[in-house]
DOMIDREN-233097 format. One record per residue (C-alpha): y, x, z. Coordinates in steps of 0.2 Angstrom, whole numbers, plus 5000, padded with zeros to 4 digits. Example, Ala and Ser with C-alpha at 12.3 -4.5 7.8 and 13.67 -1.06 7.14 Angstrom:
// residues 2
497850625039;499550685036;
// end
This chain:
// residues 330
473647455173;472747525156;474247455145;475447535157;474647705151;474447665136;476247625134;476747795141;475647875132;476647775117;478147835124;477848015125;477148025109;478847965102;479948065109;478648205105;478748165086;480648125088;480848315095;479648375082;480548315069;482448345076;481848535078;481148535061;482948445052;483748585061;482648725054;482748645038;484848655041;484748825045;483848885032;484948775020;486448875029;485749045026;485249015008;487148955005;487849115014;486649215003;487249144987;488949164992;488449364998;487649374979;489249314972;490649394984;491249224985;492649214999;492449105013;493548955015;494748965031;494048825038;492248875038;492249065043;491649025061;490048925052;489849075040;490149205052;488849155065;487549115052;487849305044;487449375061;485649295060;485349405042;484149555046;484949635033;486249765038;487149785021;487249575018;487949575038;489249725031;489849635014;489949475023;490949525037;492049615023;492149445014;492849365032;494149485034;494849445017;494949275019;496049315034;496849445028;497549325013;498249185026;499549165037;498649225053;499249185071;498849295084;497049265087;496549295070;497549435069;496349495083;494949465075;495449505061;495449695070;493949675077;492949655061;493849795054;493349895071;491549835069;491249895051;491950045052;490950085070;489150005064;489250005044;489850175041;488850175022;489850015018;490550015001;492049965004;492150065021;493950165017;494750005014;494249955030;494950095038;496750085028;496749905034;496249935051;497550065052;498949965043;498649835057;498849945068;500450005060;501349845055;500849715066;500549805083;501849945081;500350065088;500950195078;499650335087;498050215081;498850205065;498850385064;497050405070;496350305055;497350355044;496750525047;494950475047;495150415031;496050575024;494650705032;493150565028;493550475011;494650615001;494350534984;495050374992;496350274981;497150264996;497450434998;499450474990;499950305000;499050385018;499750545015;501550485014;501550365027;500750505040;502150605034;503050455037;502650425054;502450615062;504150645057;504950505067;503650455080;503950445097;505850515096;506250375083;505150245089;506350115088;507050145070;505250165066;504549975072;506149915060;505450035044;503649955047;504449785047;505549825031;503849905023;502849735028;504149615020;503949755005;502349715003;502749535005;503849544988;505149475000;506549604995;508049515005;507049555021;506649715019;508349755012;509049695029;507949795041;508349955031;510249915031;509749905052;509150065053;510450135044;511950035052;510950055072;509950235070;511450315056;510750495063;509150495062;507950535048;507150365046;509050335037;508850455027;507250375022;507950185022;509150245011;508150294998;506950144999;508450044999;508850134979;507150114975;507149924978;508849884968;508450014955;506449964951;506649754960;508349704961;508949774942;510649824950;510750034945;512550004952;511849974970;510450094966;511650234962;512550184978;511150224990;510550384983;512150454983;512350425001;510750515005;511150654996;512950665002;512450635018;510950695022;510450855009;509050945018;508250765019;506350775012;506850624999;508650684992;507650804977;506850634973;508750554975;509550674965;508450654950;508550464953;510450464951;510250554934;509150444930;510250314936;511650374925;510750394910;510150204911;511850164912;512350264896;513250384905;512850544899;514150674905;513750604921;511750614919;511850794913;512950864931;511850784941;510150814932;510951004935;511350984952;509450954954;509051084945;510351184956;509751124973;507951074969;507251184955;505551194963;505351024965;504350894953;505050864936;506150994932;505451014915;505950824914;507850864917;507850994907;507150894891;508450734898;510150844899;509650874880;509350704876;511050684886;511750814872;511150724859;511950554862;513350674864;513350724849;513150894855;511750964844;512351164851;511951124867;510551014863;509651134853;509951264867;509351154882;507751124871;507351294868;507651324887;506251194889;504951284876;505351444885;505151434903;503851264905;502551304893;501451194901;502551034902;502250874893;503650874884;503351044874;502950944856;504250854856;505350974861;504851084845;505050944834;506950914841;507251114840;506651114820;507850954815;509251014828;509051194820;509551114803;511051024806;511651174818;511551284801;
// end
């Protein structure tokens, strides 16, 4: 009988040490983990796609709420840089919820929101969360560098949403291959919306984007030229043809065209002269007169510059031209 015990007794103590020294292998694993995700925390260092689930359930366990905030920031950029199904677009979301709900003081907080609100925007076509966020971080982050891009994609969407819901899904689809650098894409949602919604402003829009891309992207000021025009023929009280109509005398001057340059730089003098860059036509029709050969009308149009937009950047030069042009004039 007394072996029997003794046996057992044997036997528990074992699977005792055995226990003991499993639990202490995996307390030692842990902390290996945390140390790891800490030295990735005081590095920034993204973590791979394969291993967010590991890293993303050891960050919980930090008491510390900024490490839990950075990290959780550092998983949504590794997802944010891959090709994400459906789930991880999800969670994706969800992080960006979470830190803008729990972290507020997060450093990186206003990227959050215009990421949050870009998902929104692009992939789920929710175009009223899109403006919530976006708001958020107009009222709450002023001094965002977000700020320009918010603005004018609020304008954006407040103009065309819910009447051109439709149109609008295709311009966030045009505006993600955008981003994307895959022009051809983007070019073919635009031409869409113009061929499929031809009334409505979001064709005003695509046909402005669409000279953006072949005059700054694509290198063709031919097809450029072709798409401005049309918005301002087509559309004039369109809140992008004073930007159009300065872009097609840029256009022309690019091409060497300068009788052409100067009557539309003063058609948008004509139809937009309180608009943005004014003193910029005026100092480019003279440069237009100087290729001419023009140095009357050139030394006028510099003057006209001196005069009425003291404050323009373009002032010193403009004096310099007026003292050479006011010799040879003589």
């Amino acid at each position: 009988m007394m072996p029997i015990i003794i046996i057992a007794v044997l036997i528990i103590a074992v699977v005792a040490l055995v226990f003991i020294v499993r639990k202490l292998s995996l307390q030692k694993k842990k902390i290996e983990e945390i140390m790891q995700v800490e030295k990735m925390l005081e590095t920034e260092k993204l973590p791979p796609g394969s291993e967010t689930a590991n890293f993303e359930k050891t960050l919980r366990e930090l008491p510390d709420e900024n490490k839990r905030a950075l990290g959780l920031y550092l998983i949504t950029e590794t997802l944010f840089h891959k090709n994400k199904n459906e789930s991880e677009l999800k969670h994706l979301r969800d992080i960006y919820f979470e830190l803008t709900e729990k972290y507020g003081n997060f450093k990186k907080i206003d990227e959050v929101l215009f990421k949050l609100a870009n998902i929104y925007f692009f992939d789920y076509f929710n175009f009223i969360e899109s403006i919530k966020y976006y708001e958020k971080l107009l009222k709450e982050y002023p001094n965002s560098k977000w700020i320009k891009v918010i603005s004018e994609r609020l304008t954006l969407i407040k103009s065309a949403y819910p009447n051109e819901e439709p149109a609008l899904k295709k311009y966030a689809l045009a505006e993600k291959h955008f981003e994307a650098q895959d022009f051809d894409k983007t070019i073919e949602h635009l031409q869409f919306i113009i061929n499929t919604y031809p009334n409505t402003k979001l064709a005003g829009t695509a046909y402005y984007f669409l000279g953006d891309i072949f005059f700054f992207k694509k290198t063709n000021p031919t097809m450029a030229l072709e798409y401005y025009s049309k918005l301002a023929e087509k559309m004039p009280a369109h809140r992008n043809t004073g930007s159009a109509q300065f872009k097609i005398a840029e256009t022309y001057r690019k091409l060497r065209k300068p009788n052409e340059a100067i009557v539309a730089y003063k058609k948008f003098l004509e139809n937009f002269n309180d608009f943005q860059y004014t003193d910029y036509a005026q100092y480019y029709i003279g440069q237009c007169y100087e290729e001419l050969k023009d140095w009357t009308l050139a030394l006028r149009t510099y003057k006209f510059l001196v005069a009425n937009y003291p404050e323009s950047i373009w002032i010193g030069i403009a004096t310099s031209k007026i003292k050479n042009l006011e010799n040879m004039v003589k």
